[in-house]
C-alpha positions in Angstrom: 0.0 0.0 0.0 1.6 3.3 -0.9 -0.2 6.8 0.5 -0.1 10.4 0.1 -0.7 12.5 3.4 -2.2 15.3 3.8 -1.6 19.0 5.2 -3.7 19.1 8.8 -2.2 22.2 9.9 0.3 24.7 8.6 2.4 25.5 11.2 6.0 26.1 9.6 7.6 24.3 12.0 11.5 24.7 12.7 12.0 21.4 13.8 7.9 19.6 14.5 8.4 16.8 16.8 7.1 14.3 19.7 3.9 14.1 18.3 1.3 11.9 20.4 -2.6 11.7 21.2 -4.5 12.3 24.2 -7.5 10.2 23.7 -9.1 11.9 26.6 -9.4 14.9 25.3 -9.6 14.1 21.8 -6.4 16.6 20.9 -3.0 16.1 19.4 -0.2 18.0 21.3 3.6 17.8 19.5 6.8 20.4 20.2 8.9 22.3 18.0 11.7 21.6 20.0 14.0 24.4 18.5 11.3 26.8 19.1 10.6 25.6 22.6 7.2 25.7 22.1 4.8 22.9 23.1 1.6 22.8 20.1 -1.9 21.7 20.7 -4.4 20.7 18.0 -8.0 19.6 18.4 -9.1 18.3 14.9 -12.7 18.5 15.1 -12.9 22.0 15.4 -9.0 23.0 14.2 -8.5 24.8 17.3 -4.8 25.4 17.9 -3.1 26.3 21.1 0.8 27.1 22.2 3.1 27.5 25.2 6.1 28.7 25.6 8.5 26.5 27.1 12.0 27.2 29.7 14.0 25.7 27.0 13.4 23.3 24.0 11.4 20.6 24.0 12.3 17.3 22.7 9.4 14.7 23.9 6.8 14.2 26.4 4.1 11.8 27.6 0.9 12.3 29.0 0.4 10.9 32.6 -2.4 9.4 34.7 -3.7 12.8 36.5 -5.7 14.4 33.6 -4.5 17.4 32.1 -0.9 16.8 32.7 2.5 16.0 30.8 5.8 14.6 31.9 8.0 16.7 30.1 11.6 15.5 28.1 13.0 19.1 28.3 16.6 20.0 26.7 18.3 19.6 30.0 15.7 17.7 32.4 12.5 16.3 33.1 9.2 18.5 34.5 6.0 18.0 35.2 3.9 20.3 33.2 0.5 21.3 33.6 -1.0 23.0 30.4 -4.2 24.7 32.2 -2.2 26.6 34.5 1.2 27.1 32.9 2.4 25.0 36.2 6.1 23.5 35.7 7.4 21.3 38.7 11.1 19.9 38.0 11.9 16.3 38.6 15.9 16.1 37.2 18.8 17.4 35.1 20.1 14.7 33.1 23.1 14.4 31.5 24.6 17.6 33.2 28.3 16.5 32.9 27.9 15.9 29.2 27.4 18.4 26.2 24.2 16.4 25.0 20.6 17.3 25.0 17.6 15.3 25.6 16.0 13.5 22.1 12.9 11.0 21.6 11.3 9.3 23.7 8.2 7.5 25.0 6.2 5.5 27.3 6.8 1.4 27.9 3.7 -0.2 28.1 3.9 -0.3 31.8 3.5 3.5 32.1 7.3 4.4 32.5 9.2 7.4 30.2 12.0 6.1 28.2 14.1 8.4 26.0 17.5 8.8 25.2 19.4 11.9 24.3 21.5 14.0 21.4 25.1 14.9 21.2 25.6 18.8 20.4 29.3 19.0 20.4 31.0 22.6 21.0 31.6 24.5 18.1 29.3 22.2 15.8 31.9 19.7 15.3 30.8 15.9 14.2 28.2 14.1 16.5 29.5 11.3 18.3 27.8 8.7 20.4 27.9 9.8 23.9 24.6 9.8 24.6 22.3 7.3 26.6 19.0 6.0 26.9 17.1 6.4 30.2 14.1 4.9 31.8 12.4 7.4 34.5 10.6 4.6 37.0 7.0 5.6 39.0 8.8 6.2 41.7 11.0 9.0 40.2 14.0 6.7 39.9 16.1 7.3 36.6 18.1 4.4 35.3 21.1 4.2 32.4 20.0 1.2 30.0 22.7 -0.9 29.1 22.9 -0.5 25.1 24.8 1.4 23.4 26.2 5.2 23.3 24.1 7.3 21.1 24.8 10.3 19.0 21.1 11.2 17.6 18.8 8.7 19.6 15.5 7.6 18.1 12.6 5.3 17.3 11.9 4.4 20.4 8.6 2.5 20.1 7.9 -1.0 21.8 5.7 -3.7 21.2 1.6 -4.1 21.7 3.0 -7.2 24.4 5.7 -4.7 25.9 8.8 -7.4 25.1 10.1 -5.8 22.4 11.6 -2.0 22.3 12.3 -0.5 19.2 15.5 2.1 19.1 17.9 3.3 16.9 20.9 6.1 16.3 19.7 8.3 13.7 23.8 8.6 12.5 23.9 5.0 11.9 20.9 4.5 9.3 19.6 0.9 10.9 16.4 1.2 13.9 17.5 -2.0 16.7 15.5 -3.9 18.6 16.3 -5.9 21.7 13.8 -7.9 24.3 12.6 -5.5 27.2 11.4 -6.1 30.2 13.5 -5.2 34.0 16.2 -6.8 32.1 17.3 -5.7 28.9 18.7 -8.3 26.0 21.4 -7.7 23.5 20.6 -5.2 20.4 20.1 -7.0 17.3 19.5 -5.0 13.9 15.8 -4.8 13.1 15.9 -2.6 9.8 18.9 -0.8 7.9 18.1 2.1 5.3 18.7 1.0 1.3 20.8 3.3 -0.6 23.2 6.4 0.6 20.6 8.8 1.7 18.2 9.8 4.8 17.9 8.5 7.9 15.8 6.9 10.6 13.5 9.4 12.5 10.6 9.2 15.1 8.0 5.6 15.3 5.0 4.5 16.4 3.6 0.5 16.4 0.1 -0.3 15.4 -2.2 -2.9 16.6 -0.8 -5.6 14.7 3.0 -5.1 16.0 3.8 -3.1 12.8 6.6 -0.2 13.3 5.7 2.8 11.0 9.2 5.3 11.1 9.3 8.7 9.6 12.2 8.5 7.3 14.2 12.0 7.8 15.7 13.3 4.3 13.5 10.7 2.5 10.2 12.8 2.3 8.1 9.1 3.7 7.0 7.3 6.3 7.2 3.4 6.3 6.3 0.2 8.2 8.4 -2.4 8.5 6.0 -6.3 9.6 7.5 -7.5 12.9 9.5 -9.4 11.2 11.0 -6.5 9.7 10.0 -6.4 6.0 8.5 -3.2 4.6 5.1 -3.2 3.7 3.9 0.0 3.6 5.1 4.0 2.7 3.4 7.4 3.0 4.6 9.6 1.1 5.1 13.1 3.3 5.4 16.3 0.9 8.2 17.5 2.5 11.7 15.9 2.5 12.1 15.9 6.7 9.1 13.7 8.3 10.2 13.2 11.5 7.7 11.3 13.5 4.3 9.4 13.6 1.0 8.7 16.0 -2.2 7.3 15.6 -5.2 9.1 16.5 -8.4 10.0 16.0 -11.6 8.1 15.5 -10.7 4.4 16.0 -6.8 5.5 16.3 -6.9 5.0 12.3 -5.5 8.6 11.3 -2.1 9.2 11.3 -0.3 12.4 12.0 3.1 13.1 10.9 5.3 16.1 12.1 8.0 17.5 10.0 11.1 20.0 10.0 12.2 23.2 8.1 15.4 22.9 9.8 18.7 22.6 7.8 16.3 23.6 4.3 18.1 26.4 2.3 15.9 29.0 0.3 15.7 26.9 -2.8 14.8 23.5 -0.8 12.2 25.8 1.2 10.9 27.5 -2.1 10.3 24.0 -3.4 8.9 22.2 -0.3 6.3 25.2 0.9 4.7 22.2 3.4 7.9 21.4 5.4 7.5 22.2 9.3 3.8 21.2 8.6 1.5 18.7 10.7 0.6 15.9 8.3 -2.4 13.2 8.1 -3.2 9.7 6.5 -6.2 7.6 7.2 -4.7 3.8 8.0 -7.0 1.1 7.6 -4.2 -0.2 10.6 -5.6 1.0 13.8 -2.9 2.5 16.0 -2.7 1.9 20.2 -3.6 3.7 23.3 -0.6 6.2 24.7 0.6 4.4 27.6 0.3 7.5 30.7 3.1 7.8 33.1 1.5 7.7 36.9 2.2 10.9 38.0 2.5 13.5 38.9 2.4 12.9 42.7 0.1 14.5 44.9 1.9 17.7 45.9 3.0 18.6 42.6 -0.8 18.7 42.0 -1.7 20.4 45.4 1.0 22.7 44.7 -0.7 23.6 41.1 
């Protein structure tokens, strides 16, 4: 099946990101991390909403107590209530090292797992320094043991929770490895044909398929379980850089996308990029897993 999304919302993203639904209050929320702004959307009546954020933005998840966020900022993790502007710190991460936090999502049990981005001094060449990190219920922040990352991504896992998806942009392959409290080995679930693009943002549908927004490659494809490719989108703009399900049914996908890195000529021909995309799959997608939290006083405190 090949597919053509659509523009949802022109939003001229810098670089459109962490894009999930909240199937409680029927809206789509995503970041523009390099704008630090947090984005709202609520398709049934287009009604669009921003907030300003500390400092960028990279991911987020929504979490048990309605109307809040756990937030994957550049530097640490918040809780962030949108209603009252409310921002409650939980951690710096990383604070020894010149990396910034990246992608990242919710296991199936309800804990945040992300991993982070190397931003050397002076621009130089990314290198993989970088981890990925599961917050715990209670607060408690664990290293996984794979490997370093320069540009981490993909993280996705499984509708049975045993299998998370990962991968380092830099490297052009998305990994896999059995998940649980232990971690297995990495093992190679897809590599990238040809010289070009790379591995962005996923999401897993109902039937265990991984759909990956393919940065530089202007698509999104999904790859079976087995890891065969099945499917594309085809994004109208060259830097597609991740995918969730929502809507009716979960069965519309939404794909955010970057202006970021585009000269004049690439951004006279590709008026769409930093637009919010959409595709109707006759795949339906799964329910955001919520972190539980925040805790009480953060709330009393809001």
């Amino acid at each position: 099946m090949n597919a053509r999304a659509t523009v949802a919302m022109q939003v001229h993203n810098t670089l459109g990101e962490g894009v999930l639904w909240c199937d409680r209050g029927q809206v789509l929320y995503w970041t523009d991390i390099h704008a630090s702004t947090l984005w709202r959307y609520r398709p049934h009546d287009g009604a669009l909403h921003q907030w300003d954020m500390p400092e960028r933005l990279a991911s987020f998840a929504l979490c048990e107590a309605d109307g809040w966020l756990l937030l994957g900022l550049a530097s640490q993790l918040a809780f962030f209530q949108p209603a009252s502007g409310h921002l409650s710190p939980i951690m710096d991460v990383e604070a020894e090292l010149p990396t910034r936090l990246n992608d990242g999502a919710c296991d199936r049990q309800g804990r945040f797992v992300f991993g982070t981005l190397h931003e050397p001094p002076g621009g130089g060449p990314k290198q993989p320094v970088g981890g990925f990190y599961r917050l715990n219920h209670d607060l408690s922040l664990e290293r996984l043991p794979l490997p370093g990352v320069a540009i981490s991504n993909s993280v996705a896992f499984s509708p049975d929770g045993d299998t998370m998806y990962f991968c380092d942009s830099l490297t052009r392959r998305i990994q896999c490895c059995d998940y649980g409290d232990l971690i297995g080995s990495p093992r190679v679930f897809v590599e990238l044909d040809g010289p070009h693009g790379e591995p962005d943002g996923s999401s897993v549908d109902s039937d265990g398929g991984l759909w990956n927004a393919q940065w530089g490659l202007g698509r999104v494809v999904r790859y079976t379980s087995e890891g065969k490719m099945d499917r594309c989108i085809d994004v109208a703009a060259s830097q597609p850089t991740r995918v969730a399900f929502g809507g009716t049914g979960l069965s519309t996908i939404y794909i955010t996308s970057a202006r970021d890195g585009l000269d004049d000529a690439a951004l006279a021909s590709q008026p769409y990029a930093g637009a919010l995309f959409a595709v109707h799959s006759d795949i339906g997608g799964l329910p955001e897993p919520r972190f539980p939290g925040p805790p009480p006083h953060v709330i009393a405190a809001a």
